[in-house]
Backbone as CSV, one residue per row, in Angstrom:
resi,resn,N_x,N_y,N_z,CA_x,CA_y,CA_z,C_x,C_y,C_z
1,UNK,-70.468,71.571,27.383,-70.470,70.690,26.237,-69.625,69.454,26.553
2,UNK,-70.259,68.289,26.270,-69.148,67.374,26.479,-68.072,67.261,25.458
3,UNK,-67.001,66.119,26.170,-65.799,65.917,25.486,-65.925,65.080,24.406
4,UNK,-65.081,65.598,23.187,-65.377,64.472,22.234,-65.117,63.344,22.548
5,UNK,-65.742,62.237,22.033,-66.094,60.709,22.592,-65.246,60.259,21.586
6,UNK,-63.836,59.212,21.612,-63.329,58.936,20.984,-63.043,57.326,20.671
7,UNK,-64.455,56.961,21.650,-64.611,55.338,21.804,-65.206,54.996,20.056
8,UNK,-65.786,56.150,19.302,-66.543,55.248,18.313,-65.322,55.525,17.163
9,UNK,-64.448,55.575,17.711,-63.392,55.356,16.447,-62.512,54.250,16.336
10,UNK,-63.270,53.402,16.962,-62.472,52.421,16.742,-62.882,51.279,15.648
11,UNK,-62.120,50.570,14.835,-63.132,49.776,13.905,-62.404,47.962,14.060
12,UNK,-62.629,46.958,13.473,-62.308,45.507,13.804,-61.267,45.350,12.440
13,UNK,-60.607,44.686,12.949,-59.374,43.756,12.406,-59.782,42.872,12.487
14,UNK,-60.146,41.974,11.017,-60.015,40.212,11.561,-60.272,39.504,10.386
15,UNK,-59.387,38.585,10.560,-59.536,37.470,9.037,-59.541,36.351,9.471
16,UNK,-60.411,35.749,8.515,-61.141,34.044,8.676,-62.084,34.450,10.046
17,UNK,-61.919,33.384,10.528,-62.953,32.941,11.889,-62.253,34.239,12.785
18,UNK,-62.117,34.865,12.971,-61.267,35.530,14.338,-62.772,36.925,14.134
19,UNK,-62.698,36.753,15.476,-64.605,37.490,15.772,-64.277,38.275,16.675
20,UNK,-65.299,39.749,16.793,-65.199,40.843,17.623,-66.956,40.353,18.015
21,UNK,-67.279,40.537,19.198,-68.459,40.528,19.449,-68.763,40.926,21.292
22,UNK,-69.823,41.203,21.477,-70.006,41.633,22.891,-70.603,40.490,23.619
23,UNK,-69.320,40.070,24.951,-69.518,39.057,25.621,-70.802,38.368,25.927
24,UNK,-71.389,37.198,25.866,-72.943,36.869,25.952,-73.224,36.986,27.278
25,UNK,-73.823,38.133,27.458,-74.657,37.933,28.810,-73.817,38.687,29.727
26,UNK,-72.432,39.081,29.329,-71.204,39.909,30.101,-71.737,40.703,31.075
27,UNK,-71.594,40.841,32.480,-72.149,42.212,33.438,-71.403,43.341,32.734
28,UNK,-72.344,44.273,32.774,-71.573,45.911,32.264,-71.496,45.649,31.333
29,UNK,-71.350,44.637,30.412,-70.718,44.189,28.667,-69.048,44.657,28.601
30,UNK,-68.287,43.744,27.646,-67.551,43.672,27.274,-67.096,43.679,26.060
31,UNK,-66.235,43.552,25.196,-65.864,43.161,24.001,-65.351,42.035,24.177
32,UNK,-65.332,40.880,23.069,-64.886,39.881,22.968,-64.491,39.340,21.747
33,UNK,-62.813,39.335,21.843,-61.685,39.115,21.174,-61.682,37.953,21.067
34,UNK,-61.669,37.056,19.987,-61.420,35.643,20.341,-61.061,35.124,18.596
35,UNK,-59.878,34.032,18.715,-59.754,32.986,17.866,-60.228,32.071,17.766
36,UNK,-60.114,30.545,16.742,-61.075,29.562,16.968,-60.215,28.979,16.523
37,UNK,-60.075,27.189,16.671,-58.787,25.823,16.661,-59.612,25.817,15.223
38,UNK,-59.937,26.698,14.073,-59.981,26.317,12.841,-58.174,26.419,12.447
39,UNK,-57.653,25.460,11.948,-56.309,25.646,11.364,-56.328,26.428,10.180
40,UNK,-55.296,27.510,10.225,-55.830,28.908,9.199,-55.355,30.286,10.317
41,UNK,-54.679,31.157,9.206,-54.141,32.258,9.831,-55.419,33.305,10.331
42,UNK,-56.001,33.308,11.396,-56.751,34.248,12.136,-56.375,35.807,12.757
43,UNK,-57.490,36.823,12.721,-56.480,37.893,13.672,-58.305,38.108,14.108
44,UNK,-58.245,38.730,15.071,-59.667,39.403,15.897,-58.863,40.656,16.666
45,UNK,-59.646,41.599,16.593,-59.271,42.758,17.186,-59.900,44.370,16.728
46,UNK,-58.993,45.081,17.626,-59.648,46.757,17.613,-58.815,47.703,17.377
47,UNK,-58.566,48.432,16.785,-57.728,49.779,16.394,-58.301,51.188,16.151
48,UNK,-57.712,52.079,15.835,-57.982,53.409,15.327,-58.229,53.425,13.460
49,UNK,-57.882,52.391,13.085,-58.108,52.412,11.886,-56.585,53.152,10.996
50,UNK,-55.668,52.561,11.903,-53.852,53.768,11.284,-54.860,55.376,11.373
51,UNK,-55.323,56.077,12.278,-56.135,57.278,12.707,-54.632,57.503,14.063
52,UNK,-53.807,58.202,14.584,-52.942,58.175,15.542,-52.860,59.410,16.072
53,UNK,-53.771,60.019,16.808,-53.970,61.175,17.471,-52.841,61.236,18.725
54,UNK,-52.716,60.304,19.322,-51.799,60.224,20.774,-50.483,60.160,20.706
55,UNK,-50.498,61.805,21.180,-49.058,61.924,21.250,-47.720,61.100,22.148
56,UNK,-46.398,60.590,22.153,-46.234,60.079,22.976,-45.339,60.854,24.372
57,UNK,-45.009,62.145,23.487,-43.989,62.864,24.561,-45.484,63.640,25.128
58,UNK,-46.246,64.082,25.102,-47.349,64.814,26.160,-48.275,64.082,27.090
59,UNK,-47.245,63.214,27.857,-47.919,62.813,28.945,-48.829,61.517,28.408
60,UNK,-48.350,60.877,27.680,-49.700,59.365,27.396,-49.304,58.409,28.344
61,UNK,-51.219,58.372,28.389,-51.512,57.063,29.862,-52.156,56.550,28.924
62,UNK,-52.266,55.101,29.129,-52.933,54.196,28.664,-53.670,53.053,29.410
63,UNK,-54.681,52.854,30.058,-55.117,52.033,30.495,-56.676,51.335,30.186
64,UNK,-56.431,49.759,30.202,-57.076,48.833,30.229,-57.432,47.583,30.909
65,UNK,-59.026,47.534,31.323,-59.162,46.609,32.199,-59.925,45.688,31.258
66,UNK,-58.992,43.902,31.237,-59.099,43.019,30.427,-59.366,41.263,31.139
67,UNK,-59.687,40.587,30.653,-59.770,39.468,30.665,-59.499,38.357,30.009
68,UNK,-58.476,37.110,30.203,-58.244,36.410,29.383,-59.321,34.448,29.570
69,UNK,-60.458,35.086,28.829,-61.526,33.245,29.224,-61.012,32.558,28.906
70,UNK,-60.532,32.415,27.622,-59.862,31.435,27.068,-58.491,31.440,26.973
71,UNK,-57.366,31.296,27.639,-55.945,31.178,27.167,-55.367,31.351,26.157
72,UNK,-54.733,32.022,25.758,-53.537,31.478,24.682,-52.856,30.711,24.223
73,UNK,-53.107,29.619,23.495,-52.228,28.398,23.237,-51.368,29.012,22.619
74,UNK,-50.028,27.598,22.292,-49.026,28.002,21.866,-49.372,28.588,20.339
75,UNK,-48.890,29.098,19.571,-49.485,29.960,18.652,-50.353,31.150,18.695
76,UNK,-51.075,31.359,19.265,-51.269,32.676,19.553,-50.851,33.597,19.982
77,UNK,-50.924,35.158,19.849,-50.017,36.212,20.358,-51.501,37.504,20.236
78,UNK,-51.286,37.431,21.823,-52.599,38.652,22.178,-51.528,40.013,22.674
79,UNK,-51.516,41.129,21.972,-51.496,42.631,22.874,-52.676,43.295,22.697
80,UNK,-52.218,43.984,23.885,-52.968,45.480,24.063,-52.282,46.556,24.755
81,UNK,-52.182,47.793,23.786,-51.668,49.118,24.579,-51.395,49.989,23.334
82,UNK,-50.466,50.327,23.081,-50.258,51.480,22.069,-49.310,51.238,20.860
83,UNK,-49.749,51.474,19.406,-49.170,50.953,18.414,-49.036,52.064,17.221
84,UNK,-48.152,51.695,16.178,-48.128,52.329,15.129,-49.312,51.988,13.977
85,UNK,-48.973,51.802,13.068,-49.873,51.232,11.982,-49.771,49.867,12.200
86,UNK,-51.279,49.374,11.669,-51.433,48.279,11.795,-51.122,47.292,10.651
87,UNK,-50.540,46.147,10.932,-49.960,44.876,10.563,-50.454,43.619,10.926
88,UNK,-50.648,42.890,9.640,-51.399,41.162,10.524,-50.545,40.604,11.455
89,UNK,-49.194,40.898,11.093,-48.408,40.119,12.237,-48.007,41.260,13.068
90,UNK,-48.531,40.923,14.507,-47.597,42.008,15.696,-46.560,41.667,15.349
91,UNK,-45.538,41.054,15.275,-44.104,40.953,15.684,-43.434,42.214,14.767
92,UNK,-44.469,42.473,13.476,-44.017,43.629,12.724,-44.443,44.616,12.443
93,UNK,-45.558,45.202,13.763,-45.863,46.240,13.594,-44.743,47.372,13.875
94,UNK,-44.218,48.381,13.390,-43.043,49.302,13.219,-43.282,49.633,14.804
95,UNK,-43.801,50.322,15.386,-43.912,50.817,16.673,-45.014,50.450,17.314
96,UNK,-44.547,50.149,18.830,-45.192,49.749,20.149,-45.052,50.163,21.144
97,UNK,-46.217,49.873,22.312,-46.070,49.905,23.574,-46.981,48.904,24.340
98,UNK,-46.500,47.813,24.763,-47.652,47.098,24.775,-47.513,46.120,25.320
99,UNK,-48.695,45.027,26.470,-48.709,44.457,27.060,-48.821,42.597,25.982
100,UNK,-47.830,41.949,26.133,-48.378,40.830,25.348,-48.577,39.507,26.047
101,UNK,-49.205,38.690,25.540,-49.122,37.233,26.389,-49.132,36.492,24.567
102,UNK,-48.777,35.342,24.955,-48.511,34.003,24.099,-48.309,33.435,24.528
103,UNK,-49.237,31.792,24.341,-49.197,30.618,24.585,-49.154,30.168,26.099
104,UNK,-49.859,31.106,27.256,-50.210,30.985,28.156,-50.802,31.973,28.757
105,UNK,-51.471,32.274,30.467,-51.602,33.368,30.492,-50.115,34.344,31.101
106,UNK,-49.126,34.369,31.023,-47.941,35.138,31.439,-48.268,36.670,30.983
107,UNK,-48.046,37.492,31.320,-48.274,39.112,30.936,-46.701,39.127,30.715
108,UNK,-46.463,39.607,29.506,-44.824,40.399,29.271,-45.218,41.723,28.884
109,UNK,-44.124,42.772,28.364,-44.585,44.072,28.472,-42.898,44.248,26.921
110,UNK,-43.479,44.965,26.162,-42.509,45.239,25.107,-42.594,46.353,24.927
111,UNK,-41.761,47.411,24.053,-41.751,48.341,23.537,-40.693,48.222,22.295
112,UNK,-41.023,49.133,20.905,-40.538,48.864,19.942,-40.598,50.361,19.567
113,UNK,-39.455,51.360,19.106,-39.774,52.278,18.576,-38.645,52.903,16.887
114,UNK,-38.738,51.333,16.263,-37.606,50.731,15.040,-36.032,50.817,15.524
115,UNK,-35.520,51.567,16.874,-34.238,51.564,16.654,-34.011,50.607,18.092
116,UNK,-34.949,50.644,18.781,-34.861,49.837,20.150,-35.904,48.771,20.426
117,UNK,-35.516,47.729,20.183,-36.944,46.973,20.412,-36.487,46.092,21.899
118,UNK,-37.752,46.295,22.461,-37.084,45.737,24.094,-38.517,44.873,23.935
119,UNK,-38.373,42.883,23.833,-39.282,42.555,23.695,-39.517,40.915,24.789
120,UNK,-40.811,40.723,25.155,-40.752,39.126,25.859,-40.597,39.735,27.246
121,UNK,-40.582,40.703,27.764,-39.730,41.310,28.985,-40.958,40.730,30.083
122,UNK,-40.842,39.634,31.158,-41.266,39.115,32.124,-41.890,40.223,33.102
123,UNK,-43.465,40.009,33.773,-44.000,40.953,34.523,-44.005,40.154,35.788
124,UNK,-43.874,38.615,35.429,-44.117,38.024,36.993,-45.784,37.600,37.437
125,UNK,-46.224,38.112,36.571,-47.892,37.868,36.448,-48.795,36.859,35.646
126,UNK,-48.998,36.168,35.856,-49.731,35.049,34.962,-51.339,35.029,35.509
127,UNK,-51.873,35.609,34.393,-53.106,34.930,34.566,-53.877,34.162,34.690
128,UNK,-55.095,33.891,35.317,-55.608,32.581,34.664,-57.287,33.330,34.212
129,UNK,-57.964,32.107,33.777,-59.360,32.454,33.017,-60.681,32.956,34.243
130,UNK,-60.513,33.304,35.199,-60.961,34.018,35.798,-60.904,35.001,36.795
131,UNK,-59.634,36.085,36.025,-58.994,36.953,36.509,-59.192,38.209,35.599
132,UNK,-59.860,39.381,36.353,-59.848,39.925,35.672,-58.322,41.206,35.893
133,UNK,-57.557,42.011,35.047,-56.622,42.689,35.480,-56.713,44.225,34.335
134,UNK,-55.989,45.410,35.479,-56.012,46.627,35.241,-54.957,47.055,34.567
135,UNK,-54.360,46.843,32.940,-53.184,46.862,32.511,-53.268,48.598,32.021
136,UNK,-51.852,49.326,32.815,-51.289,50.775,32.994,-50.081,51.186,32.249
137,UNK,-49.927,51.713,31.061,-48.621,52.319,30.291,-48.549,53.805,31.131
138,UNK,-47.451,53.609,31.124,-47.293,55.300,31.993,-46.133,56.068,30.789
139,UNK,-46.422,56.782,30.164,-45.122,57.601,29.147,-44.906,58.508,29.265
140,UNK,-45.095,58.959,30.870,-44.162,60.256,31.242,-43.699,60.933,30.666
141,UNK,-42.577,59.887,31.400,-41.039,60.424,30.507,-40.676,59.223,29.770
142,UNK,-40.273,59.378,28.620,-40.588,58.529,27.360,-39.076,57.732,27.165
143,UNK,-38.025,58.054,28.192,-36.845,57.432,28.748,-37.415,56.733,29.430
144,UNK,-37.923,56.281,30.436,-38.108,55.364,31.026,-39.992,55.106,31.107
145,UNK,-40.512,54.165,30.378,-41.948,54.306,29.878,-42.184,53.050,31.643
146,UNK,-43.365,53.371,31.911,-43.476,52.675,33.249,-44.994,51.498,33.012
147,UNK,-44.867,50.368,33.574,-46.067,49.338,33.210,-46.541,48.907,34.354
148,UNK,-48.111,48.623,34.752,-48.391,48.592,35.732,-49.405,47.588,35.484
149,UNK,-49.861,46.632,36.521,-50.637,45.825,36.529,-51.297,45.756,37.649
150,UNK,-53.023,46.076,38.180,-53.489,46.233,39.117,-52.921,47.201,40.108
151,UNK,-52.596,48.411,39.142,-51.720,49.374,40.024,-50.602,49.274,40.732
152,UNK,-49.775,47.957,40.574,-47.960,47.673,40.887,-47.259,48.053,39.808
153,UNK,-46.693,48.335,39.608,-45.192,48.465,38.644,-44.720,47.094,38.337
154,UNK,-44.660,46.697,37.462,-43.728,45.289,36.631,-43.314,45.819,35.605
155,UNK,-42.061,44.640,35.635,-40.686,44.723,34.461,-40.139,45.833,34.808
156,UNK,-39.879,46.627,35.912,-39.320,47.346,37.202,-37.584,47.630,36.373
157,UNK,-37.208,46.516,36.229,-35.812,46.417,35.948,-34.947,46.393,34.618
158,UNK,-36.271,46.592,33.657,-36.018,47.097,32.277,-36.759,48.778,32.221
159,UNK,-35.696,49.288,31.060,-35.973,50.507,30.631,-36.384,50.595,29.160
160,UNK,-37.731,50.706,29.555,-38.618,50.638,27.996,-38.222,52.275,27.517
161,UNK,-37.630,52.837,26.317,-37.373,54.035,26.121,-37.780,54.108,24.600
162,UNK,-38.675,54.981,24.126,-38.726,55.568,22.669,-38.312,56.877,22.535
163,UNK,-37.276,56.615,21.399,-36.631,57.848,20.508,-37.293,58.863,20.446
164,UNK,-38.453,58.764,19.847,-38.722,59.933,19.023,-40.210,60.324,19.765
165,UNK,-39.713,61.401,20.585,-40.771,62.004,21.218,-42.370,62.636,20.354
166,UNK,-42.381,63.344,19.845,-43.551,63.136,18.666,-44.572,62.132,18.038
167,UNK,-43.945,60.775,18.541,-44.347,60.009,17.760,-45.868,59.918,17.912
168,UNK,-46.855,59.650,16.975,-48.335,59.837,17.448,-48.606,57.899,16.920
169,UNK,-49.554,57.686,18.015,-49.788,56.557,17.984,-51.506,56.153,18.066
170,UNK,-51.976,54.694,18.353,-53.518,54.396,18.407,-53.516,53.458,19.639
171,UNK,-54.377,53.364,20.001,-55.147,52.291,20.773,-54.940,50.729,19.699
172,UNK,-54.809,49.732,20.777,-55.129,48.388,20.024,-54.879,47.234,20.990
173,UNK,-56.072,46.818,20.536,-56.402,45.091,21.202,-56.469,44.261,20.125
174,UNK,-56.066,43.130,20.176,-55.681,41.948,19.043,-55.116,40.697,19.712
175,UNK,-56.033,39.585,19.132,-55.489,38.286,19.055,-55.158,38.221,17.221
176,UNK,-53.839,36.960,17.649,-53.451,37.099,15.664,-52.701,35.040,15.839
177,UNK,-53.033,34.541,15.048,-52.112,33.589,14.934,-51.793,33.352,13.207
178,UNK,-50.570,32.557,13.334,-50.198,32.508,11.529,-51.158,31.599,10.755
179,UNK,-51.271,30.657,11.685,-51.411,28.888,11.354,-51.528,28.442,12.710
180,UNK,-52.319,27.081,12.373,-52.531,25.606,13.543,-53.914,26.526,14.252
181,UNK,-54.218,25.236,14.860,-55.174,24.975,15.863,-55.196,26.027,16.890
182,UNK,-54.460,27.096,17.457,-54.332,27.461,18.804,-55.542,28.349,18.135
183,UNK,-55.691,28.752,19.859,-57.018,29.450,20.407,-56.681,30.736,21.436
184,UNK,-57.827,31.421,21.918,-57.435,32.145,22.728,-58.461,33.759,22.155
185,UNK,-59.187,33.883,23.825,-60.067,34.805,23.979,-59.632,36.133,25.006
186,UNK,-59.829,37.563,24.660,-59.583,38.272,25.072,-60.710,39.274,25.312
187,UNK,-61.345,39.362,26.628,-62.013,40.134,26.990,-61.838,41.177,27.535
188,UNK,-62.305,42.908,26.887,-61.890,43.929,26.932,-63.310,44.896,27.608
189,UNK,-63.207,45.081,29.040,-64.057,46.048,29.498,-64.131,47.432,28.726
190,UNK,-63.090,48.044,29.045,-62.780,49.452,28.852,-61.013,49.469,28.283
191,UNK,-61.290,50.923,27.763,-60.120,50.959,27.193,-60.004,52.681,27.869
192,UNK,-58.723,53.435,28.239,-59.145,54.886,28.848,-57.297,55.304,27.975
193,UNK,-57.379,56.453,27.594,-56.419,56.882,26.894,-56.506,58.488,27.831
194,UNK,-55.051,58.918,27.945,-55.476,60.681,28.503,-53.793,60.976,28.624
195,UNK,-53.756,62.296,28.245,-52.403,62.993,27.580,-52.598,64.413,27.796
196,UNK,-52.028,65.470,28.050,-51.972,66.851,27.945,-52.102,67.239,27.054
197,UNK,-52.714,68.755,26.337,-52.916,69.113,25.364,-51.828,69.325,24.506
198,UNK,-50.767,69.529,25.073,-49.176,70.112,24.243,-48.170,69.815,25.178
């Protein structure tokens, strides 16, 4: 029997112009995350729907292979990786794990678990619009959470750590801006989640 398929649980986030749609013409297809320079608070994106099956102390991996076509201008703020309930503004979603860029392509890597927020943390990686990259949460051991990009280790020299081992979390990809003109497209191949049973 196969494994339950847990790709169709995912549903769209998005207000005003901010669009989920499958890349035109994409090889393999993609999803495509994207804002638009309408001035007006936008969000585009994918979640569990606050649904948080993934445990974080039993072994959660998280990986996603993504693309950024369009950049991030200043005002925009794209993650993807592992979250609590969802919020229009990332900066306040209660809990994270997660790869972010804003207002260029730079990859930073944050974690937030309300008593430790370790955020902006430099990977050394900057994208550009025809790059595609393999972004890796490793939560082992949930003292030291590990981030990987095209299979290297970055932000090496910070210790991303969440408290509370239990914590159950979702999948999520999102572009969000408050206000202004900025832009910025996020193309999402695959998304792969996998954890031990207990």
């Amino acid at each position: 029997r196969p494994a339950l398929d847990l790709t169709n649980l995912f549903v769209v986030r998005d207000t005003a112009e901010g669009a989920e749609t499958l890349e035109a013409d994409g090889a393999n297809g993609a999803l495509s995350l994207a804002l638009t320079a309408t001035s007006e608070a936008q969000l585009a994106g994918v979640d569990y729907a606050d649904q948080r099956p993934f445990i974080l102390n039993q072994g959660l991996n998280f990986e996603a292979r993504i693309k950024l076509s369009v950049l991030p201008t200043s005002g925009s703020i794209m993650v993807i990786g592992l979250a609590g309930d969802h919020n229009a503004t990332a900066d306040t979603v209660a809990e994270n794990i997660w790869f972010r860029v804003d207002g260029s392509g730079a990859l930073k890597c944050e974690s937030d678990d309300t008593a430790t927020d370790t955020d902006d943390v430099a990977t050394g990686v900057t994208l550009t619009t025809s790059d595609w990259a393999v972004l890796r949460i490793d939560c082992s051991v949930i003292t030291d959470i590990k981030f990987y990009i095209n299979g290297a280790r970055v932000a090496a020299g910070t210790t991303f750590t969440h408290a509370t081992g239990g914590l159950k979390l979702q999948p999520v990809a999102r572009l969000n801006k408050a206000s202004g003109t900025s832009v910025g497209t996020m193309l999402v191949d695959y998304i792969a989640i996998w954890q031990k049973r207990s």
